[in-house]
N, C-alpha and C positions, 0 to 999 in steps of 0.2 A: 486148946480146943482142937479138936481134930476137923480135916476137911471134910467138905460134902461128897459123898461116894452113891452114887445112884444105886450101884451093883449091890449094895447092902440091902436097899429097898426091895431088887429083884430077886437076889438069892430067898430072902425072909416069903416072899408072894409062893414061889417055887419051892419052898419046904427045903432048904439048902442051910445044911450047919454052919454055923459060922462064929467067932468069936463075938462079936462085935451087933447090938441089934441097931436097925433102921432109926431113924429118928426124924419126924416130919411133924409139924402141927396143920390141921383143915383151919383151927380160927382161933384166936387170941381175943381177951378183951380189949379193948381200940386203945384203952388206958395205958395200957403195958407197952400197946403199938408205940404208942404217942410217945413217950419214954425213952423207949429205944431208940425210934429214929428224931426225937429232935422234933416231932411235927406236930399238927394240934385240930385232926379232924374232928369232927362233932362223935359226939358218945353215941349216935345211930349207925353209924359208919359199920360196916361189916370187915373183919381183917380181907375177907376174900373177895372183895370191895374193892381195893386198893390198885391203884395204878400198879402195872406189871413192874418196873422199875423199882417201886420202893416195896412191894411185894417181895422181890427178888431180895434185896436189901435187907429185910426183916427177916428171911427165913437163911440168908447166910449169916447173919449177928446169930440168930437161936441154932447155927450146927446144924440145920438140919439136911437132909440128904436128899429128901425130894420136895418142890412146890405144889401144892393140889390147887 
């Protein structure tokens, strides 16, 4: 898995070539959340809901480059 690189996000916003495209998700189903990290909020739960911590946590397990 490769790391989180912000600059991927920025170059992509800025119309800047690059190999490599951005990768972020706004929301998961809580299901999936739940899953991943091990936890067991209720199925109303919004991912973007979620304590910054395991927010943070979730979107480093999925690769992704920026948190929204």
């Amino acid at each position: 898995m490769r790391d989180p690189d912000k600059q991927r996000f920025l170059n992509a916003v800025h119309h800047i070539e690059q190999t490599e495209i951005p990768l972020f998700e706004m929301e998961a189903d809580i299901e999936v959340v739940n899953r991943m990290l091990g936890t067991d909020y209720p199925l109303a739960t919004r991912s973007y809901d979620l304590p910054a911590d395991q927010l943070v946590e979730w979107n480093r397990r999925m690769g992704s480059d920026m948190v929204y």
